[in-house]
C-alpha positions in Angstrom: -36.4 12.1 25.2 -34.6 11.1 28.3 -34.3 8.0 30.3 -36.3 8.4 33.5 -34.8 7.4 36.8 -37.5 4.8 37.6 -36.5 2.4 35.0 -38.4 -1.3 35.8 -36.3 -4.2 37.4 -34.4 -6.2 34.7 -36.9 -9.0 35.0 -34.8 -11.7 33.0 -31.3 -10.9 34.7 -33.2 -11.3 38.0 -35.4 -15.1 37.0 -33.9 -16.8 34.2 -32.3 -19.8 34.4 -29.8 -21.1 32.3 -30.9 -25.1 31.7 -29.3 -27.8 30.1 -26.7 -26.7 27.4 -25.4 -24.0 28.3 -23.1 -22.8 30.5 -22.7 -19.8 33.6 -20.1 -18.1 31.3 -22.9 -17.5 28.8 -25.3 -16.1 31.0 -24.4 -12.5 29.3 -25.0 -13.3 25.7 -27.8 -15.2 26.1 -29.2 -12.1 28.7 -28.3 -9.8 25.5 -30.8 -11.9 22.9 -33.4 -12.3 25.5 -33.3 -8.7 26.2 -36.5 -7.8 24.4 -38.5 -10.3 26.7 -38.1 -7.8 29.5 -40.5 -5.3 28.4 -43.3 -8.0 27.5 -43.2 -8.7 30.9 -42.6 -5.7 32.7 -46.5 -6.1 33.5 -45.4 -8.7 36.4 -42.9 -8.4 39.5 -39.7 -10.0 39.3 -40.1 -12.4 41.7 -44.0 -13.2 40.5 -41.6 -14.6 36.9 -39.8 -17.4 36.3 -37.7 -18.4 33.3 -35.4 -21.3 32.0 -33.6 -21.8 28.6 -32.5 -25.3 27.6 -30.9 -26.4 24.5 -31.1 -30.3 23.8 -27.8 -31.1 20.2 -25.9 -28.4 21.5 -23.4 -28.1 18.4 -25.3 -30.5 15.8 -27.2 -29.8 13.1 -30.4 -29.2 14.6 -30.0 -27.3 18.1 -33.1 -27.3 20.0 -34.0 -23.7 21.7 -36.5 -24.0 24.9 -37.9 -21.2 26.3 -40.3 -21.5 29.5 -42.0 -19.1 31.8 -44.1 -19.4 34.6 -46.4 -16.7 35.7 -49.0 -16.3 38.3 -52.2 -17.8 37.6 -51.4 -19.1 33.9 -50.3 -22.5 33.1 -46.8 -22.5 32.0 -45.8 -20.8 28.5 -43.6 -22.3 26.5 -41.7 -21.7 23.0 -39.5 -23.8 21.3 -37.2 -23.1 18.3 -34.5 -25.4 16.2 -31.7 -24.3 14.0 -28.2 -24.7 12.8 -27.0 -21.0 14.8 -28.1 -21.1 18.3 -28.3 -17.7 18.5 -31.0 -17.4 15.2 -32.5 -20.3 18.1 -32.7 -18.4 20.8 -34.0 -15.2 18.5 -36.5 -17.4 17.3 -37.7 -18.9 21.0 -37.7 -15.3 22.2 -40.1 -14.4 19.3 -42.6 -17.2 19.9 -42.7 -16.4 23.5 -43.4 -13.2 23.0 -46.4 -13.7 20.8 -48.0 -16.4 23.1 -47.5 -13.9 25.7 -49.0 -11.1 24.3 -51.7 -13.4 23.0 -52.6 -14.4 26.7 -52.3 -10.6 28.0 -54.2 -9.7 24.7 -57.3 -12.6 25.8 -57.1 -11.9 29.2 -57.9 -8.0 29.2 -60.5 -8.7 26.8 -62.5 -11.7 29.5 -62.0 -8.8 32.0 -63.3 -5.7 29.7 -60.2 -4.2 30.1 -58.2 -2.3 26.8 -54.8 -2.5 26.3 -52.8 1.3 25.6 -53.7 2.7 22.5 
């Protein structure tokens, strides 16, 4: 299978933020473990998103991972994820996110009688 020309806009590279904790020089890795977010919200236009990550102990035992998104017409989603590694942190946000996203999109087309792909 080839990669078709008409790839969507890299949502996240486009609206996320990078909060408190980290810094601009990071903006790469933390691009590259967010990555899988882009699909999940692919169903939106770029500028229709917006996204921050914060992490409060940056370094100490605990790190705490915040991940929040605003989209049109939903209150604000937000996933939160402590750990030792901030990279297992930022895994973890992404995954929570993720669900609670697809949990709304999932609730949503069922209010409206609409099915998701099979």
């Amino acid at each position: 299978m080839s990669e078709t020309t008409n790839t969507p806009p890299r949502i996240l590279r486009e609206q996320l933020r990078l909060g408190a904790g980290f810094a601009s020089k990071e903006r790469d890795h933390v691009l590259e473990i967010l990555s899988p977010l882009d699909r999940h919200l692919a169903h939106w236009h770029a500028e229709q998103v917006d996204l921050e990550v914060t992490v409060k102990d940056r370094g100490g035992p605990e790190q705490k991972v915040t991940l929040e998104t605003w989209l049109p017409h939903w209150p604000s989603v937000v996933a939160t994820a402590a750990g030792r590694e901030l990279d297992h942190a930022l895994i973890e946000a992404r995954k929570e996110l993720i669900r609670q996203i697809e949990d709304k999109k999932s609730k949503h087309e069922m209010g409206t009688g609409r099915r998701g792909p099979a």
